[in-house]
Backbone as CSV, one residue per row, in Angstrom:
resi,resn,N_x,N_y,N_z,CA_x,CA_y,CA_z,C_x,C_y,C_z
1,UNK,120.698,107.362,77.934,119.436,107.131,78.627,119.718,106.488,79.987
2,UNK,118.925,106.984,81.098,119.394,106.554,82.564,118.272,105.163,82.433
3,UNK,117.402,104.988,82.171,116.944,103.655,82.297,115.630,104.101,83.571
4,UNK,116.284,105.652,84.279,114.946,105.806,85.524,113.676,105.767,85.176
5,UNK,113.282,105.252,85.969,111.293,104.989,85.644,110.871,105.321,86.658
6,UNK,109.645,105.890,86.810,109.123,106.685,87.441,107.369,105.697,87.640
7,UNK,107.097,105.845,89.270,105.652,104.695,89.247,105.009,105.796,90.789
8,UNK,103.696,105.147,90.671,102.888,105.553,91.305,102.252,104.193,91.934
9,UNK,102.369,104.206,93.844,101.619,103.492,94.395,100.906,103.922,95.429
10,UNK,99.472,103.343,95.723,98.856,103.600,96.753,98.991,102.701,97.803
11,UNK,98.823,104.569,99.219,99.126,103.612,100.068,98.320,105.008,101.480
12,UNK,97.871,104.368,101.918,96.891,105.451,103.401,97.930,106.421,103.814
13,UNK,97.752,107.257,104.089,98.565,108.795,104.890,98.846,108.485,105.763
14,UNK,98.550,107.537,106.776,98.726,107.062,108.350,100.154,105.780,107.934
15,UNK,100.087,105.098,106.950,101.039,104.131,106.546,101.811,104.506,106.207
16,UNK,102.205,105.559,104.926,102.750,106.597,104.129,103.750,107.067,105.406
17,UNK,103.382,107.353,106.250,103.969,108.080,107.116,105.391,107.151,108.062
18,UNK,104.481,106.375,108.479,105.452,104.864,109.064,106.999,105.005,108.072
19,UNK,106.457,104.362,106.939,107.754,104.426,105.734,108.728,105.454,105.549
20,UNK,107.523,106.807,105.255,108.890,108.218,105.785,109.856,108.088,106.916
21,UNK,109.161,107.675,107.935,109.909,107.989,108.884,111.535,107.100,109.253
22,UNK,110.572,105.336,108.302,111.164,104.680,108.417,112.436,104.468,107.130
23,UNK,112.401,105.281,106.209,113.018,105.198,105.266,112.802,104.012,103.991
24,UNK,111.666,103.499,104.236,111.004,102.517,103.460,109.572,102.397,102.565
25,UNK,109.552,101.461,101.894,108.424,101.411,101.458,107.866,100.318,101.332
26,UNK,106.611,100.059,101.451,105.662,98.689,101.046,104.597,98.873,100.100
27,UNK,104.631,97.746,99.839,103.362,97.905,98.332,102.093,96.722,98.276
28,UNK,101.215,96.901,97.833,100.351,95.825,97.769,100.282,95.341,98.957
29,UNK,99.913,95.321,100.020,99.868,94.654,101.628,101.100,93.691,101.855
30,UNK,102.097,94.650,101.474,103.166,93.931,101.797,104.159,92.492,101.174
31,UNK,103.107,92.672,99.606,103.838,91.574,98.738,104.897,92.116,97.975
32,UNK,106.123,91.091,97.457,106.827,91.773,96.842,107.493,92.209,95.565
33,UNK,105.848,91.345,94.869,106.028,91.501,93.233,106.486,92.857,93.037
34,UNK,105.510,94.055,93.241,105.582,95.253,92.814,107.358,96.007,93.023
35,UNK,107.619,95.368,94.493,109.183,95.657,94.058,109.845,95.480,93.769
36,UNK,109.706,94.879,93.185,110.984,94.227,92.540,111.020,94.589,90.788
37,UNK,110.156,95.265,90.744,110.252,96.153,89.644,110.914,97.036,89.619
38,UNK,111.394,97.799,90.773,111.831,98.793,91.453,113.269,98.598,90.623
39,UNK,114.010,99.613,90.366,115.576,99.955,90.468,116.168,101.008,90.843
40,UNK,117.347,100.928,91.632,118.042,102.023,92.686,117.781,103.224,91.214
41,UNK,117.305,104.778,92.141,117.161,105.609,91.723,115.864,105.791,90.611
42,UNK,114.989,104.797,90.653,113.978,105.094,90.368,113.278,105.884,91.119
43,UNK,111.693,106.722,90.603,111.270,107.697,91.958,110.067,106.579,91.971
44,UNK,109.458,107.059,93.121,107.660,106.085,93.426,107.321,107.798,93.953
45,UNK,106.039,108.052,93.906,104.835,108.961,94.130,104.286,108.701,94.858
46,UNK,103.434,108.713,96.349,102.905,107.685,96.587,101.427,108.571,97.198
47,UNK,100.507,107.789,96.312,99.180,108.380,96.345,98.147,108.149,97.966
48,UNK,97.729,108.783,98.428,96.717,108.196,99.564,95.660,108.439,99.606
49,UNK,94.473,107.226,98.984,93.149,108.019,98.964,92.324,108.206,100.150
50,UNK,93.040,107.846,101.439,92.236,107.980,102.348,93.379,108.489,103.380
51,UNK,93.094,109.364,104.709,94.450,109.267,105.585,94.594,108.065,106.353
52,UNK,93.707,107.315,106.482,93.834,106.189,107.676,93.258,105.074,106.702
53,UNK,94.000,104.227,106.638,93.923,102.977,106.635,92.175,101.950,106.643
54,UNK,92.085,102.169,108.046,91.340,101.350,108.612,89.836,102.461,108.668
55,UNK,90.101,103.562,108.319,89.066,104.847,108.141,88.265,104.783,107.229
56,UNK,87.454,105.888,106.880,86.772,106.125,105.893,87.083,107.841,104.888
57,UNK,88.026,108.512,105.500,88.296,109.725,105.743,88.626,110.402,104.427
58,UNK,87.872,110.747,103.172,89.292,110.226,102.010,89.882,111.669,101.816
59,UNK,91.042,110.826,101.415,92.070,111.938,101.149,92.469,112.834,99.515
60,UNK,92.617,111.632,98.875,92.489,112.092,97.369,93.783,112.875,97.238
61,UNK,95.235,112.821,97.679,96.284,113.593,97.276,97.421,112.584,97.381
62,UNK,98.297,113.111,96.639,100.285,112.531,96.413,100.515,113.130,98.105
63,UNK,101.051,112.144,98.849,101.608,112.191,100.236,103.254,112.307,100.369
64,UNK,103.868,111.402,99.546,105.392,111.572,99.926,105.860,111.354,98.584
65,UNK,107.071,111.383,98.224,107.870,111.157,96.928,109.431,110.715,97.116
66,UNK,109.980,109.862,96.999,111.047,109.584,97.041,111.926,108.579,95.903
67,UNK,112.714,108.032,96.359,113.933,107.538,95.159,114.664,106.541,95.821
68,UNK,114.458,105.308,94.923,114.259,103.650,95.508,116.206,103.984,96.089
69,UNK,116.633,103.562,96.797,117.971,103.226,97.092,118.721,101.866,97.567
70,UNK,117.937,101.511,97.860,118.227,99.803,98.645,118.387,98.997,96.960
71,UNK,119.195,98.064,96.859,119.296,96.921,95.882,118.464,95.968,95.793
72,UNK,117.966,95.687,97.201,117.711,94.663,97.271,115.824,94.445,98.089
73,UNK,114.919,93.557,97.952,113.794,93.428,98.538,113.852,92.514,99.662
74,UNK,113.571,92.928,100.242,114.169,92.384,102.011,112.743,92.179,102.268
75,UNK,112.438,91.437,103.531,111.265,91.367,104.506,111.832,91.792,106.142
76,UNK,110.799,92.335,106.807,110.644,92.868,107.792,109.270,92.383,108.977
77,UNK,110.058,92.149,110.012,108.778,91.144,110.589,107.382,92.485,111.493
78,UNK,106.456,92.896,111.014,106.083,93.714,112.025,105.283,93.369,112.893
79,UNK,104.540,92.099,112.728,103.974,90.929,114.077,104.093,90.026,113.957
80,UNK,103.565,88.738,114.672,104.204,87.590,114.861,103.717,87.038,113.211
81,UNK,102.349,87.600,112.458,102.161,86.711,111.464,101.651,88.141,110.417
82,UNK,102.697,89.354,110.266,103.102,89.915,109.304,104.382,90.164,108.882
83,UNK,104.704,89.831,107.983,106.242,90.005,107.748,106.216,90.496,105.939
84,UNK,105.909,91.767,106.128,105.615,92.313,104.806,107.337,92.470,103.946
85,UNK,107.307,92.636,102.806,108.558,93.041,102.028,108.755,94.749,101.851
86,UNK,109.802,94.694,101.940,110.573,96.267,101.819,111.422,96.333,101.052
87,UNK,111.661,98.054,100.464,112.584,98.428,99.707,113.091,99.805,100.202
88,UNK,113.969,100.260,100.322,114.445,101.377,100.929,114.533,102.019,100.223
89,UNK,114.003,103.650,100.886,114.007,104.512,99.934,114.066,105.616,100.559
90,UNK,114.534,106.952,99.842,115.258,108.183,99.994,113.783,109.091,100.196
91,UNK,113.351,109.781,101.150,112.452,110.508,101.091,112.441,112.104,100.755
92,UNK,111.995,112.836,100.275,112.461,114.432,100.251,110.895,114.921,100.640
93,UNK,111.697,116.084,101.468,110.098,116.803,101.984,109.545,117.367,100.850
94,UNK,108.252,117.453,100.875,107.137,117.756,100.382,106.027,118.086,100.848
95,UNK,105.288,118.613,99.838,103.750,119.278,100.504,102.688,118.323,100.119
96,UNK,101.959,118.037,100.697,100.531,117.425,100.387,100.039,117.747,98.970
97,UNK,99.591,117.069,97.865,99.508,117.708,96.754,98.144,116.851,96.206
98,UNK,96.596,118.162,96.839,95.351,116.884,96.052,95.821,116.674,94.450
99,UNK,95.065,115.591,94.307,95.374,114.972,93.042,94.411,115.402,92.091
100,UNK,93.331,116.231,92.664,91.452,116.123,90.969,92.104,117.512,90.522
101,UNK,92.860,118.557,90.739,93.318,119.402,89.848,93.936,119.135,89.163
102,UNK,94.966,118.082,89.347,95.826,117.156,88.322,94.783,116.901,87.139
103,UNK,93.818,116.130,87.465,93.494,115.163,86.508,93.597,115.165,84.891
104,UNK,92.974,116.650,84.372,92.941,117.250,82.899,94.453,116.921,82.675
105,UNK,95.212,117.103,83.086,97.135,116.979,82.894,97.944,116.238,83.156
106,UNK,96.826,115.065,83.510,97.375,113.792,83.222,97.183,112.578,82.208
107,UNK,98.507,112.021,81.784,98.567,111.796,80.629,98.358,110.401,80.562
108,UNK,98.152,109.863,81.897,97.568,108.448,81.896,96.149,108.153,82.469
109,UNK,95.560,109.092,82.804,94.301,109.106,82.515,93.495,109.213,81.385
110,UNK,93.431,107.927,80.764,92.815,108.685,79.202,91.197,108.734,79.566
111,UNK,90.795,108.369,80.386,89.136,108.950,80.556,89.100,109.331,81.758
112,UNK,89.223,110.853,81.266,88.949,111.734,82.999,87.937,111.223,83.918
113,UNK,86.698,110.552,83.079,85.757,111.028,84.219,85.835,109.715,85.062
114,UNK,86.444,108.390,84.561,87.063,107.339,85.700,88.317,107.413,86.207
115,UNK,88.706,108.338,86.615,89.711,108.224,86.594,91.015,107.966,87.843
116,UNK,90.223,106.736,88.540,90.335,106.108,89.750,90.608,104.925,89.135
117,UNK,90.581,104.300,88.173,90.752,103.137,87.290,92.179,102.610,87.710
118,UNK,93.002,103.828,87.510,94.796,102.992,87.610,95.112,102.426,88.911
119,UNK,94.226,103.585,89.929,94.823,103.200,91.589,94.482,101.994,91.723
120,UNK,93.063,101.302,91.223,92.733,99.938,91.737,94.006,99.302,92.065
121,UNK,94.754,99.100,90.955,95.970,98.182,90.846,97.025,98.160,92.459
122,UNK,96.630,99.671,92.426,97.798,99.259,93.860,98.907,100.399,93.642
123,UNK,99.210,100.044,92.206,101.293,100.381,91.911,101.169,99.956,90.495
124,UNK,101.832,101.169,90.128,101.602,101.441,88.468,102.754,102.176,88.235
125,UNK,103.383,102.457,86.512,104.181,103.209,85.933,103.580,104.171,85.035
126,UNK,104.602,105.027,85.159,104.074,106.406,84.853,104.753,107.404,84.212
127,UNK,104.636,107.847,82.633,105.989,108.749,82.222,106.524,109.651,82.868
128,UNK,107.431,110.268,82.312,108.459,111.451,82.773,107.476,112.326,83.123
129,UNK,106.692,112.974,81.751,106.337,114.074,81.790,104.821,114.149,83.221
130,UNK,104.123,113.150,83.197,103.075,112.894,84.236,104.002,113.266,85.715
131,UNK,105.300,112.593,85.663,105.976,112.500,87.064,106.396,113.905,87.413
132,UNK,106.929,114.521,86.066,107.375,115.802,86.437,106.156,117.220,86.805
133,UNK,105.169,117.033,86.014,104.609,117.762,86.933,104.062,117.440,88.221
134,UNK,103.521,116.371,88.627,103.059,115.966,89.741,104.320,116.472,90.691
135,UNK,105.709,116.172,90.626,106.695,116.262,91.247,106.896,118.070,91.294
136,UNK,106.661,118.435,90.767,106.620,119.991,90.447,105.883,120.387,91.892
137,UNK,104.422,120.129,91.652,103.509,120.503,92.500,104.050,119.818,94.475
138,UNK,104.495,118.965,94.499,104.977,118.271,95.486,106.061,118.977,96.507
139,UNK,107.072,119.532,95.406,108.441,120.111,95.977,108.386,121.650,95.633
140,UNK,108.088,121.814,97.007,107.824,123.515,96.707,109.073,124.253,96.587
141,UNK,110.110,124.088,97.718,111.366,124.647,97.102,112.540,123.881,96.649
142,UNK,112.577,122.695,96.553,113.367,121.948,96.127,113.899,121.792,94.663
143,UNK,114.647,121.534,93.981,114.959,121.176,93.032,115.712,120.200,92.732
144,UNK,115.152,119.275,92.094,116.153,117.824,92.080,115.920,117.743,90.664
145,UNK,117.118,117.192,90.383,117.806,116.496,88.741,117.395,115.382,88.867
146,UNK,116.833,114.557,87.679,116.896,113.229,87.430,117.613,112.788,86.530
């Protein structure tokens, strides 16, 4: 058994994007309980219900997917009085993937019709089989082993 665990966090399409580019990730406005759950080669999903942040715009789809690599939870200063926590992570391209066709086939939704309940949290875990199809739908020609 590899021990990989597989989680789902939300985070805006406009932010989502920052992290791709930057090879990182943040969670919860930048606290660093949630990562430190994290272990190298775990995957994160990362949901965006809106594209912007500061918008109203919603989005309702899986934005990026990648695989924790950094050891360690670091902070990063991005103004004089934010200095959110980071974890580095491996990004692989992907397609935009809405999430309400998912819903019936997901296995941690046990009541479809709330089924906005988990995102409240922020950052959640999530079995194999939930990850693998979501990850299915994500990587159109890719194929990765876990």
């Amino acid at each position: 058994m590899s021990g990989q665990r597989y989680w789902i966090t939300v985070v805006s399409k406009d932010h989502i994007k920052r992290g791709v580019a930057g090879g990182f990730m943040q969670a919860n406005h930048g606290k660093p309980g949630s990562l430190k759950k994290l272990h190298v080669n775990d995957w994160v999903i990362f949901y965006s219900p809106k594209v912007t942040y500061q918008g109203d715009e919603k989005l309702q789809a899986f934005t990026a997917i990648g695989q924790v690599t950094g050891k360690e939870v670091y902070q990063h200063q991005m103004s004089e009085d934010f200095i959110p926590w980071r974890r580095d992570m491996k990004f692989y391209p992907c397609r935009e993937t809405p999430f309400i066709p998912l819903i019936p086939l997901m296995d941690f939704i046990r009541d479809k019709k709330s089924w906005g309940y988990h995102f409240r949290f922020g950052f959640f875990e999530i079995n194999k089989h939930d990850f693998d199809l979501i990850r299915e739908k994500m990587l159109a020609t890719e194929t990765i082993t876990s």
